[in-house]
C-alpha positions in Angstrom: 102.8 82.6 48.2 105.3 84.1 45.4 108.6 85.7 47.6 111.1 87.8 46.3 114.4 88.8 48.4 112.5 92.2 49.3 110.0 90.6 51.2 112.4 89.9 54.2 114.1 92.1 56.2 115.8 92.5 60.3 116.6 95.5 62.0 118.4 95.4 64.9 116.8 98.0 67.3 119.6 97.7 69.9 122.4 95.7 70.4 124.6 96.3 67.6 127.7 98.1 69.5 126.4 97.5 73.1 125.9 94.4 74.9 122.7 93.9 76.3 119.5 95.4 75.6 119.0 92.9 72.5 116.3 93.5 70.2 116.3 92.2 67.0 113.0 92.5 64.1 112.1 90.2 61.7 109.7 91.2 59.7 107.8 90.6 56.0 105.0 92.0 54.0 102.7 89.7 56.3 104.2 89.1 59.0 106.6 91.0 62.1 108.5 89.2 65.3 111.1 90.3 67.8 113.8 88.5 69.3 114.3 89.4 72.7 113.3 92.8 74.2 115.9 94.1 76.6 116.7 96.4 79.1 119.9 98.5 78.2 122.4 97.3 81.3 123.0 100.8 81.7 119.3 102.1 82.2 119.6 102.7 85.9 122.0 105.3 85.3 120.3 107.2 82.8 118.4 110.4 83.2 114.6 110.2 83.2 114.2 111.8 80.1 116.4 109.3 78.4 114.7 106.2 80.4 111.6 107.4 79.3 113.1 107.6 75.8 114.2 103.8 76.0 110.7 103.3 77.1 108.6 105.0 74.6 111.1 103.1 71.6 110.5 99.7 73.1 106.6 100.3 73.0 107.1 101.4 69.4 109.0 98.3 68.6 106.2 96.0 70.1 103.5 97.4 69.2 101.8 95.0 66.0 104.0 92.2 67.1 102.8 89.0 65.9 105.5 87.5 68.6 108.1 88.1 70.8 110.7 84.9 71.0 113.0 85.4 74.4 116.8 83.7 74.2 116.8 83.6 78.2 115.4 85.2 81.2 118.2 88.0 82.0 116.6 91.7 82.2 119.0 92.8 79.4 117.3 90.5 76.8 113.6 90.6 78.5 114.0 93.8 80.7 111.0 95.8 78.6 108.4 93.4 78.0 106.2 95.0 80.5 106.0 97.9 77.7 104.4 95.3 75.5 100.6 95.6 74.6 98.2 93.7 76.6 98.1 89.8 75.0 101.2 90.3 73.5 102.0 86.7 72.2 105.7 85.5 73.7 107.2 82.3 72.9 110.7 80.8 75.4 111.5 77.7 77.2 109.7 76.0 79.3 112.2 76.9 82.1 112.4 80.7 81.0 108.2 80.8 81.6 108.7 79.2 84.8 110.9 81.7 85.7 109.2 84.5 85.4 106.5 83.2 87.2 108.4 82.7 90.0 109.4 86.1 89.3 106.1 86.8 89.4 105.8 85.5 92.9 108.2 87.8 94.4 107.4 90.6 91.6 106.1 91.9 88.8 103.9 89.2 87.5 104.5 89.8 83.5 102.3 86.5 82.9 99.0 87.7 84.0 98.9 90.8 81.1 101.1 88.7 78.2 100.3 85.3 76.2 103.4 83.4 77.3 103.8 80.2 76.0 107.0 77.4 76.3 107.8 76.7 72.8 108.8 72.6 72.8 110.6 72.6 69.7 109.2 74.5 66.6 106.1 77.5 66.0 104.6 78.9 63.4 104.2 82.4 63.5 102.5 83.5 59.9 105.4 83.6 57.4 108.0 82.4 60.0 109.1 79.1 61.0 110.9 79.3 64.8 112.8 76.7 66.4 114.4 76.8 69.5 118.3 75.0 70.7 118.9 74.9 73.9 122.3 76.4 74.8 125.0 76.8 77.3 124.7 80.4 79.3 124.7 81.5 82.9 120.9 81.5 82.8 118.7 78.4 83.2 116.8 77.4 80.1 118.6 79.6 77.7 118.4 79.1 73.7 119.3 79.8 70.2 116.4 80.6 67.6 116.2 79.3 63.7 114.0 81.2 61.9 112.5 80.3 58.4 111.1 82.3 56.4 110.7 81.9 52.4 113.5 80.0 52.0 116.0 81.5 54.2 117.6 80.2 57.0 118.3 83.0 59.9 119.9 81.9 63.5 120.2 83.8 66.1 122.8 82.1 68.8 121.3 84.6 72.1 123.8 84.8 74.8 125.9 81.5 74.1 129.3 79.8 75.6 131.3 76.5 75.2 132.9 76.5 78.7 129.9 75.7 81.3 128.6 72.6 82.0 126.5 71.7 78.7 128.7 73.3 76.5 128.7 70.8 73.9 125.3 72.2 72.8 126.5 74.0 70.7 126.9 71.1 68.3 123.3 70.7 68.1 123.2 74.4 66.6 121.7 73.9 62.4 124.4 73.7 59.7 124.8 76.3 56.9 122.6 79.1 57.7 121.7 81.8 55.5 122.2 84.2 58.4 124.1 83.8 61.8 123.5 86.8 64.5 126.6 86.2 66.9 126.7 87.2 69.9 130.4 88.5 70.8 130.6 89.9 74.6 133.8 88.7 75.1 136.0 89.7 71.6 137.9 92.7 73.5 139.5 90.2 76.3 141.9 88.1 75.3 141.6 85.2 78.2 140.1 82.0 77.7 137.2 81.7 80.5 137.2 79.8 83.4 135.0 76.2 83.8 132.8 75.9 86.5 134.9 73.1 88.2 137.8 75.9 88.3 135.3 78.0 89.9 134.6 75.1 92.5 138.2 74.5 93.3 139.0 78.1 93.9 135.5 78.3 96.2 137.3 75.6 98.3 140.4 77.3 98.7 138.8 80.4 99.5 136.9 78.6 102.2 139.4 77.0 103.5 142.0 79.5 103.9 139.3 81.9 106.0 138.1 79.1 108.1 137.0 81.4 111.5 134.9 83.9 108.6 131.3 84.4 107.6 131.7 84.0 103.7 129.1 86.1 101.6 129.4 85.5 98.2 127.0 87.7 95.6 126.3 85.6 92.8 123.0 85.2 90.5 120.0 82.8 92.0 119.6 82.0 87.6 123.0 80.7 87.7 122.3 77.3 88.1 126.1 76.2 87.3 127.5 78.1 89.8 124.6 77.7 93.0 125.9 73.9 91.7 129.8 74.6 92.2 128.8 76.7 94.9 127.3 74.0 96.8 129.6 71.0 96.1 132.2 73.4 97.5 130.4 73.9 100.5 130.5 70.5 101.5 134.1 69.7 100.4 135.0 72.1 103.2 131.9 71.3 105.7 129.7 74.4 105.7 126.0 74.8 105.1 125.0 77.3 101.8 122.4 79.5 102.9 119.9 81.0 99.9 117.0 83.3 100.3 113.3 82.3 99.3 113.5 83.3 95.8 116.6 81.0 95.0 115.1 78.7 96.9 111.9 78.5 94.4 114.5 79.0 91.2 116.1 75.5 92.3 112.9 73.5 93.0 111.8 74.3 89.4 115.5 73.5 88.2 115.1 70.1 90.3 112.0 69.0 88.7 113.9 69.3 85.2 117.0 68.2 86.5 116.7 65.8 89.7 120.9 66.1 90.6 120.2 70.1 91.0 120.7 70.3 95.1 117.7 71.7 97.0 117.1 72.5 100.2 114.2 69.6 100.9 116.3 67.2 98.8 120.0 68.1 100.1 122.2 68.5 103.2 124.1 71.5 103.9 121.4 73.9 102.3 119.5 75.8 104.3 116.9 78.9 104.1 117.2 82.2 105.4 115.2 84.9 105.9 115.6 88.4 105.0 113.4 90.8 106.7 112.2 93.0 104.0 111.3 90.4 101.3 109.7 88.3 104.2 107.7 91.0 105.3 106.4 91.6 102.1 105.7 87.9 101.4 103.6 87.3 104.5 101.7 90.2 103.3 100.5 88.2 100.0 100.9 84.7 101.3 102.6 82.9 104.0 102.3 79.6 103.0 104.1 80.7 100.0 107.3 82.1 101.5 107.1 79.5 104.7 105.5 76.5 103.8 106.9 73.7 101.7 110.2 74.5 104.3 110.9 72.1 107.6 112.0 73.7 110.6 115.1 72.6 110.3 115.5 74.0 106.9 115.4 77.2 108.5 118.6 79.4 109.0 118.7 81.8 112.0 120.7 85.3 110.7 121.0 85.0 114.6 123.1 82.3 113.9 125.6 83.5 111.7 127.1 85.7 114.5 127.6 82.6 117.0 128.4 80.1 114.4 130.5 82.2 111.3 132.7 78.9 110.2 129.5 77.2 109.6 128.0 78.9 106.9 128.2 80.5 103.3 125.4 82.8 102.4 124.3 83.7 98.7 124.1 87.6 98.7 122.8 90.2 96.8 123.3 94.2 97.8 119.7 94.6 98.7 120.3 92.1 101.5 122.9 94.1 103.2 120.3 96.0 105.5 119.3 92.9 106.6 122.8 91.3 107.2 124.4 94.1 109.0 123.2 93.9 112.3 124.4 90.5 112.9 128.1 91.2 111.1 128.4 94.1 113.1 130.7 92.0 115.3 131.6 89.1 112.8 134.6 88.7 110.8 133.2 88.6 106.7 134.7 87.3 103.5 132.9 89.0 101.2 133.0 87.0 97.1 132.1 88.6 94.0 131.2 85.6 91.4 129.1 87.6 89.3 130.2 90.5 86.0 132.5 92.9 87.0 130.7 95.2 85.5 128.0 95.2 88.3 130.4 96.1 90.8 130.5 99.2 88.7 127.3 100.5 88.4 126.0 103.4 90.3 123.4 102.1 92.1 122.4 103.0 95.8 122.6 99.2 97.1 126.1 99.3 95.3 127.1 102.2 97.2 125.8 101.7 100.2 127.9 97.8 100.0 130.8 100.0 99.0 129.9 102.1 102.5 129.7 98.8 104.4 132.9 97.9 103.3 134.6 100.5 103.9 134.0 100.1 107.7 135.0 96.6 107.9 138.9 96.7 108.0 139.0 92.9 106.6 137.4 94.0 103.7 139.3 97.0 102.9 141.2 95.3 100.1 140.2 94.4 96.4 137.8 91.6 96.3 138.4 88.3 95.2 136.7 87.8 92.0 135.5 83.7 91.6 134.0 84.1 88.2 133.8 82.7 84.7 131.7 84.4 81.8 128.1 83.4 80.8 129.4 84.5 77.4 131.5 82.4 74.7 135.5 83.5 74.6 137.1 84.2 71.6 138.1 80.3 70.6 134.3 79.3 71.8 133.2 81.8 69.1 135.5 80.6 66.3 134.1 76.8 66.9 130.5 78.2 67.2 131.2 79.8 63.2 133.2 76.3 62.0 130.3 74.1 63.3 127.5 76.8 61.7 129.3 77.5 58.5 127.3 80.5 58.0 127.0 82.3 54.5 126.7 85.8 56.2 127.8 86.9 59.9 125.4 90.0 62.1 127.7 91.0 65.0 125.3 91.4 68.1 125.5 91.6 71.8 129.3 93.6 71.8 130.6 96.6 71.6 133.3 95.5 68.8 131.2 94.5 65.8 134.8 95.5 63.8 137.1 92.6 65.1 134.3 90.0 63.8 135.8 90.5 59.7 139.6 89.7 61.5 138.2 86.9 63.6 136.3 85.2 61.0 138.3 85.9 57.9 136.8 83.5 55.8 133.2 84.6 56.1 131.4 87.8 55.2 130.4 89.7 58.1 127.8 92.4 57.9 128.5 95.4 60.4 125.2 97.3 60.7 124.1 99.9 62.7 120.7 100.1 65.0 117.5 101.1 63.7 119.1 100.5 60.6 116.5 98.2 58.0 118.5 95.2 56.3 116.9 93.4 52.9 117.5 90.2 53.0 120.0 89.5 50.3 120.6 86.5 48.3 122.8 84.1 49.8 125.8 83.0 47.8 125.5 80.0 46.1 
């Protein structure tokens, strides 16, 4: 059909000065999509009347949809789909689907009320072309989007970096887009991030130099880079990772993609164990789900940990601490944060009652050691990202400094807008 420049326009709903809680509308005469739909990393410490708020504007934004695409399976870019109307079409990676439902297992089940699809390659979607490139991020199966639509070119680069294990990517990304929306989490610290065999080597040392301890470290079961370096560091020092059920079923699926991911029916030194509230819960829906593809021997003891501290490293989470405590009553802990600083932060009550915990073990009363590199691309990373793009125009997304793109990218025009804000599609330069 006949087009003119007015036909297409974006708004981004949220994400503009924030990070997190992406979502992005693209939208025609004919024809309306989202780009991701996420929970604001802040939400838990809102008011109700303002979570409600957040709520009510996310079912607003969905409703009429054609499609929702999802960059990645982290709550701030996918947090609010349950707001979406029943049948709600939704388009991601094969390994973002499988995600969820093994989410779904454990969870809320957001597959049996949406049409969730893997998208391969490329979908239509009335007026707009979407194709999917997969990217380097702390969370498995995580993309960039091209859109076409009449002509123009739009790319949206979701939650991106250079410095993990499949950063080249990023030289797959399309060439000379109309539109590039950047993501730039990391433009207000000036440090160039961390690679995962870094992370590895400082894992080791830590280890090593708290041989007689019980090492927790809190890191995210979607992080398959780092359950990777956690692991290779576990046996350079002769310890056994232990990972709930849910990580567990995150690293099968990531094994049947990639068959060098360790697991614990395929690997040594990786064990299962237990924790008493989600097993409880699990035997109530299923038992054969929670204990049956596992051998015996797979099976870790807490019991164990007590007896045997040198022996082990535990993934953690601060909802597992109830279930810990009783066997580290007595047990000297090295507790790891590997996960956003900004967690640590948040005013949660399994955050404060870790805080509590701490507090009454005098080994921990010190500032922990933080074994961490950033899902998201540092300021170099970002700069390569925009030489290898050449994009005509720049949308800052996903940080809370949209200002420091027009000094960072001097030579390319950057378009600071606001949320809830509609943008025409302008004509590209020639």
């Amino acid at each position: 059909m006949n087009s003119n420049q007015n036909d297409i326009k974006f708004i981004i709903h949220r994400g503009s000065h924030q990070f997190g809680g992406n979502c992005v509308e693209l939208a025609t005469r004919n024809a309306r999509i989202l780009i991701d739909c996420g929970l604001p990393l802040d939400y838990d410490e809102q008011d109700v009347e303002t979570q409600n708020e957040i709520r009510e504007n996310a079912q607003k934004w969905l409703q009429n949809c054609d499609a929702i695409f999802l960059s990645h399976y982290h709550a701030d870019h996918y947090g609010l789909l349950n707001e979406a109307p029943k049948g709600t079409k939704v388009y991601a990676t094969k390994e973002t689907v499988e995600l969820m439902k093994i989410s779904g297992v454990f969870g809320e089940d957001l597959t049996e009320r949406l049409d969730i699809q893997s998208i391969e390659n490329t979908v239509i979607v009335k007026d707009f072309r979407g194709t999917k490139f997969d990217v380097d991020h702390s969370a498995f199966g995580a993309c960039a989007f091209l859109f076409e639509v009449y002509g123009k070119r739009i790319l949206y680069s979701g939650d991106i970096r250079l410095h993990g294990k499949k950063g080249v990517l990023y030289k797959n990304l399309p060439q000379h887009v109309d539109y590039l929306f950047l993501e730039g989490t990391n433009l207000g610290r000036g440090v160039r991030q961390k690679t995962e065999t870094a992370i590895e080597n400082e894992f080791v040392k830590r280890f090593s130099s708290h041989q007689d301890n019980a090492h927790l470290v809190w890191c995210s079961s979607q992080n398959i880079d780092r359950l990777v370096a956690l692991y290779r560091a576990c046996l350079r020092t002769g310890r056994t990772l232990c990972i709930d059920p849910y990580t567990a079923y995150v690293l099968e699926f990531a094994y049947s993609v990639h068959p060098t991911i360790p697991t614990a029916k395929t690997h040594p030194n990786l064990m299962i164990y237990y924790p008493h509230r989600l097993t409880t819960m699990m035997m109530e829906r299923d038992k054969t789900i929670i204990y049956g593809p596992y051998s015996k021997e797979k099976k870790m003891d807490l019991a164990d940990l007590a007896t045997n501290p040198s022996k082990y490293v535990l993934l953690f989470r601060p909802k597992l601490l109830g279930d810990l405590k009783k066997y580290l009553a007595d047990t000297k802990v090295c507790l790891t944060n590997s996960i956003w600083a900004q967690y640590w932060e948040q005013d949660k009550p399994e955050i404060n009652r870790l805080k509590a915990w701490i507090e009454e073990k005098p080994e921990l009363r010190q500032k922990l050691p933080d074994i961490h590199t950033s899902g998201h691309a540092d300021v170099a990373s970002l700069q390569k990202i925009v030489e290898h793009v050449q994009p005509k125009y720049i949308v800052p997304i996903h940080t809370e400094m949209p200002e420091k793109y027009k000094m960072l990218f001097p030579s390319y025009t950057v378009l600071n807008v606001i949320d809830e804000t509609p943008i025409e599609l302008i004509n590209p330069k020639e």
